[in-house]
C-alpha positions as CSV (number, residue, x, y, z in Angstrom):
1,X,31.0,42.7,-31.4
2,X,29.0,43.5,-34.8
3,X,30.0,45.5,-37.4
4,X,28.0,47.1,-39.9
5,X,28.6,45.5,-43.2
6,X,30.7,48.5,-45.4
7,X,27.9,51.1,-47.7
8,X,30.5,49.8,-50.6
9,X,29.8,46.3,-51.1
10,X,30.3,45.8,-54.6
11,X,31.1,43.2,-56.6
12,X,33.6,43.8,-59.9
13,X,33.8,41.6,-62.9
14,X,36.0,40.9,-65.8
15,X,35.1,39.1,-68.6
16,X,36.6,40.5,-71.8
17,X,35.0,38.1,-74.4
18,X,31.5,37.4,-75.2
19,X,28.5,38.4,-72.8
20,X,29.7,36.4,-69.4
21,X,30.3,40.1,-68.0
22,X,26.2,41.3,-69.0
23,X,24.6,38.5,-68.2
24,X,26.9,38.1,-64.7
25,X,25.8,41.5,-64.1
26,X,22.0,41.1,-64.6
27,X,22.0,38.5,-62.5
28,X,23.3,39.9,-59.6
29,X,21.2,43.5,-60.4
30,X,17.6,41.1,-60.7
31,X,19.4,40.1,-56.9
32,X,19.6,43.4,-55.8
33,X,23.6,43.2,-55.5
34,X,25.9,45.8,-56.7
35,X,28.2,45.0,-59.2
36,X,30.7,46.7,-62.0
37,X,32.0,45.5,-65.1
38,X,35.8,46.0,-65.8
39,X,37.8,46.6,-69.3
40,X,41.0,45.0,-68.3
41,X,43.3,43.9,-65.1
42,X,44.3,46.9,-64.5
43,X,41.2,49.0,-64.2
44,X,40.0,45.7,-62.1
45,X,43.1,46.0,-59.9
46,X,42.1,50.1,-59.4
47,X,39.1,49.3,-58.7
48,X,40.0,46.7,-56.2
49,X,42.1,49.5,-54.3
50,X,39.2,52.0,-54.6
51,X,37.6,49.2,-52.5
52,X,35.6,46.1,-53.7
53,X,34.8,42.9,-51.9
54,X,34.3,40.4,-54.4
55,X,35.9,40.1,-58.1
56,X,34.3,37.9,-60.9
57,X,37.1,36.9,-63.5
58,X,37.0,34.7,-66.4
59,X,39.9,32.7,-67.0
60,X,41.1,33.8,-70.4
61,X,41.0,37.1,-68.5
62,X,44.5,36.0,-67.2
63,X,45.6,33.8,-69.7
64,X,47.8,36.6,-71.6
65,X,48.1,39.1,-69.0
66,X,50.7,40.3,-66.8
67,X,49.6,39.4,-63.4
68,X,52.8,40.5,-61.7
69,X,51.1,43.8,-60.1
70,X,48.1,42.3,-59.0
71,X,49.8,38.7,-57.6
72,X,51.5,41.5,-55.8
73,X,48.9,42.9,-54.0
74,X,47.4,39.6,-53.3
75,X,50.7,39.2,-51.2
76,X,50.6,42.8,-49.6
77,X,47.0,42.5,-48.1
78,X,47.4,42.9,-43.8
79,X,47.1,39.6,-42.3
80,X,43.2,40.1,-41.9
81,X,42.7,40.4,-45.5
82,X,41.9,37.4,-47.8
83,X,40.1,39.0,-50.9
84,X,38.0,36.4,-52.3
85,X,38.1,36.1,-56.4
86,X,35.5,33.8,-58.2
87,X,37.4,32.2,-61.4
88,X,34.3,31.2,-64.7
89,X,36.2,28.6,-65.7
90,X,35.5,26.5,-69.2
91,X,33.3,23.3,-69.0
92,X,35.6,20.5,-67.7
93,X,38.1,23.4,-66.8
94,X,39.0,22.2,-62.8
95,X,41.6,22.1,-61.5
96,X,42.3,18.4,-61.8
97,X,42.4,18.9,-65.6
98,X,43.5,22.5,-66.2
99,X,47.4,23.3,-64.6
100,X,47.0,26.9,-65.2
101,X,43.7,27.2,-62.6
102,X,45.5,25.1,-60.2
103,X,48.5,27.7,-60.7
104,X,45.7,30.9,-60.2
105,X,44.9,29.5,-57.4
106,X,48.0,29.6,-55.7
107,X,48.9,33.1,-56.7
108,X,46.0,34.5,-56.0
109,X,45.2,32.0,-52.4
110,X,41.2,32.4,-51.7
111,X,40.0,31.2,-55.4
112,X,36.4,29.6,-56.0
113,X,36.2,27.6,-59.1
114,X,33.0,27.8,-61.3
115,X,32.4,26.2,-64.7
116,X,29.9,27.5,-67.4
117,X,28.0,27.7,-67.9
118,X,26.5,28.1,-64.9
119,X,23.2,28.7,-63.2
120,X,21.9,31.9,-61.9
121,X,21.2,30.5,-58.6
122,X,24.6,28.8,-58.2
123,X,26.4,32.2,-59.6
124,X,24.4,34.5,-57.0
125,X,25.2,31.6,-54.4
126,X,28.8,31.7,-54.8
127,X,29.2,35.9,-54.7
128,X,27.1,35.8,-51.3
129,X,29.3,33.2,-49.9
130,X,32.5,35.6,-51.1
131,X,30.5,38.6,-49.4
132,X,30.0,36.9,-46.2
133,X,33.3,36.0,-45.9
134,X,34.9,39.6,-47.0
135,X,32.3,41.2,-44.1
136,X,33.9,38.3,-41.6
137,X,37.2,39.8,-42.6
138,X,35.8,43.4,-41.6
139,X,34.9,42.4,-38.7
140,X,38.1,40.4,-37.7
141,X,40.1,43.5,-38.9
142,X,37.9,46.0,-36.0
143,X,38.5,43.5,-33.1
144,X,42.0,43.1,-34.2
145,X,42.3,47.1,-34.5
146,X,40.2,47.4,-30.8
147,X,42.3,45.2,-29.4
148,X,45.3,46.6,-30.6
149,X,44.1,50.1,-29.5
150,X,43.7,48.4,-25.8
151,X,47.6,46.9,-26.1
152,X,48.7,49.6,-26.5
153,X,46.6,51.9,-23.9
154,X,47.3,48.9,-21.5
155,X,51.1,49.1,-23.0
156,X,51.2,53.0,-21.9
157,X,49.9,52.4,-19.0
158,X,52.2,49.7,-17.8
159,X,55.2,51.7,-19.0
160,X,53.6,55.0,-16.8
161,X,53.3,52.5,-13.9
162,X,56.7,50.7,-14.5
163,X,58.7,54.4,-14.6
164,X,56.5,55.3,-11.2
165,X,57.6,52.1,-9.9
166,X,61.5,52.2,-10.6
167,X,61.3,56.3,-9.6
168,X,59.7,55.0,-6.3
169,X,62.4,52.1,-6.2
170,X,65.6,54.6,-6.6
171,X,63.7,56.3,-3.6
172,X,63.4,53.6,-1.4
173,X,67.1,52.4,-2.0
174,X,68.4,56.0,-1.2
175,X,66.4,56.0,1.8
176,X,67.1,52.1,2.6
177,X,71.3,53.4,2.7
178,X,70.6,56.9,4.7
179,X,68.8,54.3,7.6
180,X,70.7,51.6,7.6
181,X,72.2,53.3,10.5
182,X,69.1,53.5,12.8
183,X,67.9,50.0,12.0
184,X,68.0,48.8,15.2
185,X,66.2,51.5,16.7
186,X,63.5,51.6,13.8
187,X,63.2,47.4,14.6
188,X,62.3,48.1,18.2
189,X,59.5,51.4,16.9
190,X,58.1,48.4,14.8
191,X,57.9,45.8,17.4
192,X,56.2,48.3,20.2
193,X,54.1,50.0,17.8
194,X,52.5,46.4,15.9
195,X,52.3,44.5,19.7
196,X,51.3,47.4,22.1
197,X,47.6,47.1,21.2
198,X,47.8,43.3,21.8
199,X,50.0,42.4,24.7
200,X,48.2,45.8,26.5
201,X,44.8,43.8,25.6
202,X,46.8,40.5,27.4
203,X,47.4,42.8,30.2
204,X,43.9,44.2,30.7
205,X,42.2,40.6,31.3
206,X,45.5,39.5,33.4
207,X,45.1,42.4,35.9
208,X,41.3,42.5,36.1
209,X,41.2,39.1,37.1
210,X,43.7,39.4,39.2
211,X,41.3,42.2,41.0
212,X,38.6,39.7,41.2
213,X,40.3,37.4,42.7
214,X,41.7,39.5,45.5
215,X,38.6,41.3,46.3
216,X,37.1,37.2,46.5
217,X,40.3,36.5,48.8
218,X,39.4,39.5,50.7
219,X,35.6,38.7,51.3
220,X,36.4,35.2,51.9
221,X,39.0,36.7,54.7
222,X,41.5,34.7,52.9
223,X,45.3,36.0,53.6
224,X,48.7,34.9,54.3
225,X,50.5,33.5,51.3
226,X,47.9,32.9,48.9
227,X,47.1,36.7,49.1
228,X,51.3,37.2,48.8
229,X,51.3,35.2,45.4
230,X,48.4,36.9,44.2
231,X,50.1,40.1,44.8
232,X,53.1,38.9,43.4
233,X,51.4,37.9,40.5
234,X,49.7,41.5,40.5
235,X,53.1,43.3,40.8
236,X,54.6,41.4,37.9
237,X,52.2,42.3,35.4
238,X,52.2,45.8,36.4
239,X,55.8,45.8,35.7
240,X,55.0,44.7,32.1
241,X,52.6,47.3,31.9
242,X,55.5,49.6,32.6
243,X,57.5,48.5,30.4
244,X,55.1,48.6,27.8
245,X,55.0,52.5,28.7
246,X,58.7,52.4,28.3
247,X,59.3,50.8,24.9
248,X,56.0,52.9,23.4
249,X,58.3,56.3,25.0
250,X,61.4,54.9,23.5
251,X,59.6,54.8,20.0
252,X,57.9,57.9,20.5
253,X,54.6,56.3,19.5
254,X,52.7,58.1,22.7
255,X,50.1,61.1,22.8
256,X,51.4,64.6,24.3
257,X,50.1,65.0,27.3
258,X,50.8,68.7,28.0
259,X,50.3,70.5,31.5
260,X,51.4,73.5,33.4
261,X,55.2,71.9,34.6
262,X,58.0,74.1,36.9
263,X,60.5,73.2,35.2
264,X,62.5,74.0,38.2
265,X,61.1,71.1,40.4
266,X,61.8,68.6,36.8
267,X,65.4,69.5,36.1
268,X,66.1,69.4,40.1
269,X,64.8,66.1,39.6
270,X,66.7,64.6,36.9
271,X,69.9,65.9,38.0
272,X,70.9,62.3,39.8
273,X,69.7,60.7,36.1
274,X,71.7,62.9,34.4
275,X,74.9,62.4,36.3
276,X,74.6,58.8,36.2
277,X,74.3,59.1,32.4
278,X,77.0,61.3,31.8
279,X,79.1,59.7,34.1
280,X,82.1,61.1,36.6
281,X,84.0,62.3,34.0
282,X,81.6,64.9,33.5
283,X,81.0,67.7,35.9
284,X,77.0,68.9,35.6
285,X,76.1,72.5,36.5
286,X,72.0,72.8,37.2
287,X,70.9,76.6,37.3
288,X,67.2,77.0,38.5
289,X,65.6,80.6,38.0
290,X,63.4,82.3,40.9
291,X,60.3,83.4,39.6
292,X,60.0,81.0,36.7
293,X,57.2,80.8,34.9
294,X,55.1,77.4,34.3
295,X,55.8,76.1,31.3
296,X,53.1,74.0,29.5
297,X,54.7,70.7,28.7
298,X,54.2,66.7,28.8
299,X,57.1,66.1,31.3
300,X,57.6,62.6,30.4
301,X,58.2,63.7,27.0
302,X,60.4,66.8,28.4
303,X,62.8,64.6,30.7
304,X,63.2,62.6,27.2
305,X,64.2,65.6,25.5
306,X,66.7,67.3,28.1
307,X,68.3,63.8,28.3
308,X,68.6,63.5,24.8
309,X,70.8,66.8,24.8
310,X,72.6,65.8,27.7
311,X,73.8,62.2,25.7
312,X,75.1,64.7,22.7
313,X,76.7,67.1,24.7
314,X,79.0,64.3,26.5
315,X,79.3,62.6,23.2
316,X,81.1,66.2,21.7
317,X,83.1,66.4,24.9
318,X,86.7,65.6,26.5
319,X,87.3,63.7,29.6
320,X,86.9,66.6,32.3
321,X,84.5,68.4,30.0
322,X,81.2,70.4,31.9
323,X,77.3,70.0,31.4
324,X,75.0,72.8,32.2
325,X,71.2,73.0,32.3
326,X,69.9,76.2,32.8
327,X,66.3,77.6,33.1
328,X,64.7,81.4,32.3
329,X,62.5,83.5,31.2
330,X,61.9,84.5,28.4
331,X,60.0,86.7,25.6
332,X,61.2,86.6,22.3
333,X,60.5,88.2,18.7
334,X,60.2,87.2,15.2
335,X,62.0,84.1,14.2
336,X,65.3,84.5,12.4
337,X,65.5,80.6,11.1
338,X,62.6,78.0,11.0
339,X,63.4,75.9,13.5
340,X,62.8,78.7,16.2
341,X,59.6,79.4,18.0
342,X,57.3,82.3,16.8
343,X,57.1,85.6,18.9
344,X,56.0,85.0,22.6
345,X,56.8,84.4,26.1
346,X,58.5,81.1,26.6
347,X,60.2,79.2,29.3
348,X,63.9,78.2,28.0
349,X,65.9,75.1,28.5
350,X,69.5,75.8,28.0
351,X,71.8,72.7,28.0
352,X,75.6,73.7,27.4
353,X,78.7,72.0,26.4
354,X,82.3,72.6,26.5
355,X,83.3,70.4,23.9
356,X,84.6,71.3,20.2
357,X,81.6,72.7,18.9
358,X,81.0,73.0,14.9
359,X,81.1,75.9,12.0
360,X,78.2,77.3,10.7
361,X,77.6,74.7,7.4
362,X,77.3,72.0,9.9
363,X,74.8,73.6,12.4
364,X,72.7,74.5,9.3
365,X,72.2,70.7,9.1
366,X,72.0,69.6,12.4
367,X,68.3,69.3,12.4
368,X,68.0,67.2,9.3
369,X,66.9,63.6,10.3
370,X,69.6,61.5,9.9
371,X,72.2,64.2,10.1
372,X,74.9,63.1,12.3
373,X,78.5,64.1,12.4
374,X,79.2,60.7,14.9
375,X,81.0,57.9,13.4
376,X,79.0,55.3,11.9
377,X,77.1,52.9,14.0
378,X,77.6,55.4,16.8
379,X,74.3,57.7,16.2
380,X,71.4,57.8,14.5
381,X,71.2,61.3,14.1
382,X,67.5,61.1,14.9
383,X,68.4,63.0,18.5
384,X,68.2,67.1,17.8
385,X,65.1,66.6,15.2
386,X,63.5,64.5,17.7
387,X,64.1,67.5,20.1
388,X,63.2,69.7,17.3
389,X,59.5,68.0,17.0
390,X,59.2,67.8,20.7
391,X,59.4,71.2,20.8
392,X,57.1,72.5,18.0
393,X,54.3,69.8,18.7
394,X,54.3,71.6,22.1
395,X,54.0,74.9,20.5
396,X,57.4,76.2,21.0
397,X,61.0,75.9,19.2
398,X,64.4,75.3,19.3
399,X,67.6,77.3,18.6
400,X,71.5,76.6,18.8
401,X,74.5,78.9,18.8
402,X,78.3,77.0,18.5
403,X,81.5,78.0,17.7
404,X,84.1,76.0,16.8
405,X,86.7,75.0,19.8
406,X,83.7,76.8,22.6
407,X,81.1,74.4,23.0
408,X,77.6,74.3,22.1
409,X,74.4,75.6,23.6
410,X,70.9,74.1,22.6
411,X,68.1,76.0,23.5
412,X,64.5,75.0,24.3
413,X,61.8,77.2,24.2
414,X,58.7,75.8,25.7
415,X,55.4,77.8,26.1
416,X,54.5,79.8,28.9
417,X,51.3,78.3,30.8
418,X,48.1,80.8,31.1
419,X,45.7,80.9,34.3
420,X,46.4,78.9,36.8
421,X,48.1,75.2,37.3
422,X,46.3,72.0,35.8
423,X,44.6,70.2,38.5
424,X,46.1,66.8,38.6
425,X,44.6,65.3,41.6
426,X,43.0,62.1,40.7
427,X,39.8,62.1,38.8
428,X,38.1,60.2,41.4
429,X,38.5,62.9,44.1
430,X,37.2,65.7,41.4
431,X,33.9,63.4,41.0
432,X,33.1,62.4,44.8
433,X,30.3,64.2,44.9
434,X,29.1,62.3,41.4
435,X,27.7,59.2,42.7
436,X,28.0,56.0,41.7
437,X,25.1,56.1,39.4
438,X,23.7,52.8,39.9
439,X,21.5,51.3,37.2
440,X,23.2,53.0,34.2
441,X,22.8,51.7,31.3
442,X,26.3,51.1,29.4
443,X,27.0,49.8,26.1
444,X,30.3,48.0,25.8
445,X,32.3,47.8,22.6
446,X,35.0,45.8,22.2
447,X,36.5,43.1,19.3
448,X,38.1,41.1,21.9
449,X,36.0,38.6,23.7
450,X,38.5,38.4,26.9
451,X,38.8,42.2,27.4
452,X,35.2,42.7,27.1
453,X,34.5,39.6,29.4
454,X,36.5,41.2,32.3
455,X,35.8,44.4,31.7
456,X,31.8,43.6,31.6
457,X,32.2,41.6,35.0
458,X,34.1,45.2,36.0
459,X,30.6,47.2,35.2
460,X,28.3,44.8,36.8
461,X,30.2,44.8,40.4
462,X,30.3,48.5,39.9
463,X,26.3,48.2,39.5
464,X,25.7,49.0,35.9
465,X,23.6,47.7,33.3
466,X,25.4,46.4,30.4
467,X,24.9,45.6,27.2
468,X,27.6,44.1,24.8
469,X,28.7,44.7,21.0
470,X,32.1,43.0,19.3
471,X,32.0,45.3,16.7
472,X,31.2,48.7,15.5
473,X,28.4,47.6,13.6
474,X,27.1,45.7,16.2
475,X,27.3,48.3,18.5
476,X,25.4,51.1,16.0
477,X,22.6,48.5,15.9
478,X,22.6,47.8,19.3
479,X,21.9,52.1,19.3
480,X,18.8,51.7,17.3
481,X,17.2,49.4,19.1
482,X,17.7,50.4,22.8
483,X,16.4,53.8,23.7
484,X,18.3,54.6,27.1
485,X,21.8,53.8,26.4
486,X,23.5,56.1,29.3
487,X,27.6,55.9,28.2
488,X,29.4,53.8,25.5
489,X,32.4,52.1,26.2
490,X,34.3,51.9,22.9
491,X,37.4,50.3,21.9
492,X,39.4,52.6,19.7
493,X,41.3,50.1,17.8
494,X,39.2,47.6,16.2
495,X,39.0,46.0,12.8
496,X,36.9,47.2,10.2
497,X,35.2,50.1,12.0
498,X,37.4,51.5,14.4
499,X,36.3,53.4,17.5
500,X,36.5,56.8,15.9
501,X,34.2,56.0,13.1
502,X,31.9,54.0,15.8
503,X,31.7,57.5,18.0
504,X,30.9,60.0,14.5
505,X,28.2,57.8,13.9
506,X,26.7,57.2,17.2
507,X,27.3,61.0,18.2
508,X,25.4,61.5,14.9
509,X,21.9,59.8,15.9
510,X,22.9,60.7,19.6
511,X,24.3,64.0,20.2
512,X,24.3,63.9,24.0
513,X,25.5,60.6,24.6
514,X,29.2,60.6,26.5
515,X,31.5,58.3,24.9
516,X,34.6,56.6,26.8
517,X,37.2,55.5,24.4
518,X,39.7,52.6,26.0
519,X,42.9,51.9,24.1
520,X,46.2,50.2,24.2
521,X,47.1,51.5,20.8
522,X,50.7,52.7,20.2
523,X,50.3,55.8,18.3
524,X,48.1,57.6,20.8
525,X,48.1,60.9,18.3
526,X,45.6,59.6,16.4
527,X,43.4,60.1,19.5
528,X,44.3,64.2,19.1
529,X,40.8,65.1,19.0
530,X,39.8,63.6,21.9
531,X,39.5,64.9,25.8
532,X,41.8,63.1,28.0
533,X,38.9,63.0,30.8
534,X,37.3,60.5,28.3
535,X,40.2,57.9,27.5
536,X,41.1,54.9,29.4
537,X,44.6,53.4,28.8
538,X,45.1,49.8,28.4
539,X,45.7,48.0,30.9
540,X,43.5,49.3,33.1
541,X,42.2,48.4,36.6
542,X,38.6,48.3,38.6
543,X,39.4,51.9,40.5
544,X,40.7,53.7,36.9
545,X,37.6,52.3,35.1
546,X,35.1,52.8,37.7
547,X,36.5,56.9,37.9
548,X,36.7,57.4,34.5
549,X,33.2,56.0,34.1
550,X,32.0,58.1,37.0
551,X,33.3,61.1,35.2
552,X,31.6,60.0,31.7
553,X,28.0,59.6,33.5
554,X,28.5,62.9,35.6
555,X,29.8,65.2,32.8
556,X,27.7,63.6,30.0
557,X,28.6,64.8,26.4
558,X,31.4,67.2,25.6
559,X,32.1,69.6,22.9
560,X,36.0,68.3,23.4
561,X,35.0,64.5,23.5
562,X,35.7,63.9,19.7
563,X,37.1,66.1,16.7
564,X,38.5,63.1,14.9
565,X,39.6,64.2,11.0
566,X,38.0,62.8,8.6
């Protein structure tokens, strides 16, 4: 960093005797350096304040004077300060002959010694050398200032960060103690959630080899108990695939998947589950409702959600106490609390308890996560807001009435269905008439070598054309080289850029192109935007893939295929 030497550079001198102060001055004026001649030590002292970089004093200047006040200033300067003073000294005057410079030179600290009489040269030599060194001192003083100015910036800044950091600690600890109670239950989300992608991927190249190798069997007309192992083998990692499905439910880490539902027929159903559940002790009432409208619902997620009120209700009860599910319709108006579905027609799930019920300050918390009146370790008081999300993510509500010593009733209002029932026979029998369009030209995306291996050898049996990429980049690329690319088969979780971003961009430079996503990633609500018709679950199988690429080819692009946010 340079600094612009200071506009007062000035030299002062004091020489009270003779004509060392005239002749100093012309000297430095015929070297085009400023200088000022002072009366006395205190008008050089002044002047020094006023501000002056070099001072020229003769030394029986300070023989008889008071140098208290200025030895004091010497000794007040800030640490980058070192004014220089030039001491005319007497011929034969240094300091190894003459005490009283030595002594100068200690009070005063930078002091150059120089005897007369002198030479022009030397004198203008000697107040350059003090100028240079006073502009060094500048210089050190703005870095020094600078840097302090960053300290403390840097200081603030720290402090700002250090108060965010212990506000954000304070936080975490409260909410550290309010779920130490559900630790086991948040263990097992984690666990699903960070190896569901994975172990679905294992999955995948497991059970499409598996398919190989029985369709090989088969042509070979191989049976007996080789065939029996290999469907052993087949049956076992369909279980795991299961039980994938299970733990990813348990965690609530799964997509909706809503569709015109009698709830009659799927509370007729569960009624076995629920009494095994609840146990003898409690006697379970079912009331179905002629006349019921469909209700539009995930009924996996439903089942979850009755059984969950059934497990509270027998928790609140007495030995001998009585469970009842009942179903209606109805239409309701304006909401009177929040957690209560907005005006409508709705399908309601009552489920009833006899047990002890609870005044109104309690049900006014009931919904909170991590409310629970249970005793600790017993609850995680995750159930009704659970229920409570269910609900509203489907687009209805819930509302509970209890009185103490009475019971409890929880009501679920789920939406009434318009037009007519979903259509949930297979894909493959909605395509027949599709064809197996033979030839197609696929692109296959996927980060994982095995999967796309297996899934590749899937496409070619099938009797497509297919080109691979291992990662969204190299799939874009692939785009902008090959013209007639017919359907891309992306993986939605990938690293770096993941499925979604792969489809904006390709649907970008190709509007019309369908786009199948495949995924064995947990939190399948990232996916929201994206038609169901045109996601393939991991682990999949050759008749799954082979439909849902039917489907793709048949239907091409689609206005619902992706509304990812960005």
């Amino acid at each position: 960093m340079k600094t612009t030497p200071p506009v007062s550079e000035r030299t002062l001198i004091l020489a009270p005797r003779g004509r060392d102060a005239v002749i100093a001055k012309g000297i430095l004026r015929d070297a085009a350096m400023r200088s000022e001649i002072c009366l006395d030590l205190a008008e050089l002292l002044q002047e020094i304040k006023r501000g002056a970089d070099v001072a020229i004093v003769t030394e029986e200047a300070t023989r008889s004077a008071d140098l208290r006040e200025l030895v004091d200033w010497v000794g007040s300067q800030p640490p980058w300060s070192d004014f220089p003073f030039i001491l005319l000294t007497e011929h034969g005057g240094g300091l190894e002959r003459n005490p009283a410079a030595a002594r100068l030179m200690q009070l005063l600290g930078s002091v150059t010694f120089l005897e007369r009489p002198f030479h022009p040269t030397t004198l203008v030599s000697v107040v350059q050398t003090g100028l240079r060194a006073r502009r060094r001192q500048y210089e050190c003083r703005h870095l020094n200032e600078d840097l302090e100015s960053r300290v403390d910036e840097r200081t603030a800044e720290l402090a700002a960060a250090n108060r965010q950091l212990l506000g954000q600690i304070q936080e975490r600890e409260r909410v550290e103690s309010t779920l130490r109670q559900m630790q086991r239950l948040e263990a097992v989300g984690q666990l699903t959630s960070g190896v569901a992608h994975d172990f679905n991927n294992l999955l995948t190249v497991v059970l499409g080899n598996i398919g190989f190798v029985e369709r090989g069997l088969a042509a070979a007309g191989v049976d007996g108990r080789l065939a029996q192992r290999i469907g052993y083998m087949r049956t076992a990692a369909e279980r795991g695939a299961k039980l994938t499905d299970q733990l990813l439910s348990f965690s609530r880490r799964q997509r909706l998947e809503p569709r015109s539902l009698d709830l009659n027929e799927t509370i007729a159903g569960m009624r076995d589950l629920l009494q095994s559940t609840m146990g003898g002790s409690i006697h379970i009432e079912t009331m179905l409702k002629h006349g019921l409208w469909c209700a539009l619902v995930d009924p996996t997620q439903l089942e979850l959600a009755v059984l969950n009120l059934a497990i509270n209700a027998r928790d609140a009860m007495e030995v001998g106490g009585t469970l009842k599910v009942e179903i209606e319709n109805v239409t309701l108006g304006p909401a009177t609390y929040p957690e209560e579905p907005p005006a409508g027609d709705y399908v309601s799930i009552r489920v009833s308890d006899s047990g002890t019920g609870m005044p109104e300050e309690i049900r006014a918390k009931v919904f909170e996560p991590f409310f629970t009146t249970k005793e600790p370790g017993k609850g995680s008081g995750l159930g009704l807001s659970q229920v409570l999300g269910f609900a509203k993510q489907s687009g209805g509500g819930v509302r509970i009435d209890s009185r103490v010593g009475e019971g409890t009733s929880v009501y679920v209002y789920l939406p009434r269905a318009g037009g007519e029932r979903v259509d949930e026979r297979p894909v493959a029998a909605r395509i027949s008439a599709a064809g197996a369009f033979a030839g197609a030209s696929i692109l296959l995306v996927d980060d994982d070598n095995a999967v796309r291996e297996v899934t590749r050898a899937m496409l070619h049996e099938l009797g497509y054309a297919v080109r691979e990429a291992g990662s969204g980049g190299a799939a874009l690329d692939v785009l902008a080289r090959e013209p007639k690319i017919d359907l891309m088969i992306v993986d939605f979780a990938m690293p770096g850029m993941n499925g979604a971003e792969v489809a904006r961009q390709a649907q970008a430079r190709r509007p019309s192109l369908p786009i199948l996503f495949v995924t064995g990633f947990s939190d399948r609500s990232r996916m929201a935007g994206v038609d169901e018709t045109h996601i393939l679950a991991k682990p999949f199988v050759y008749d799954e893939l082979a439909s849902k690429v039917r489907f793709c080819l048949a239907g091409g692009a689609s206005e619902k295929i992706v509304r990812f946010r960005r």
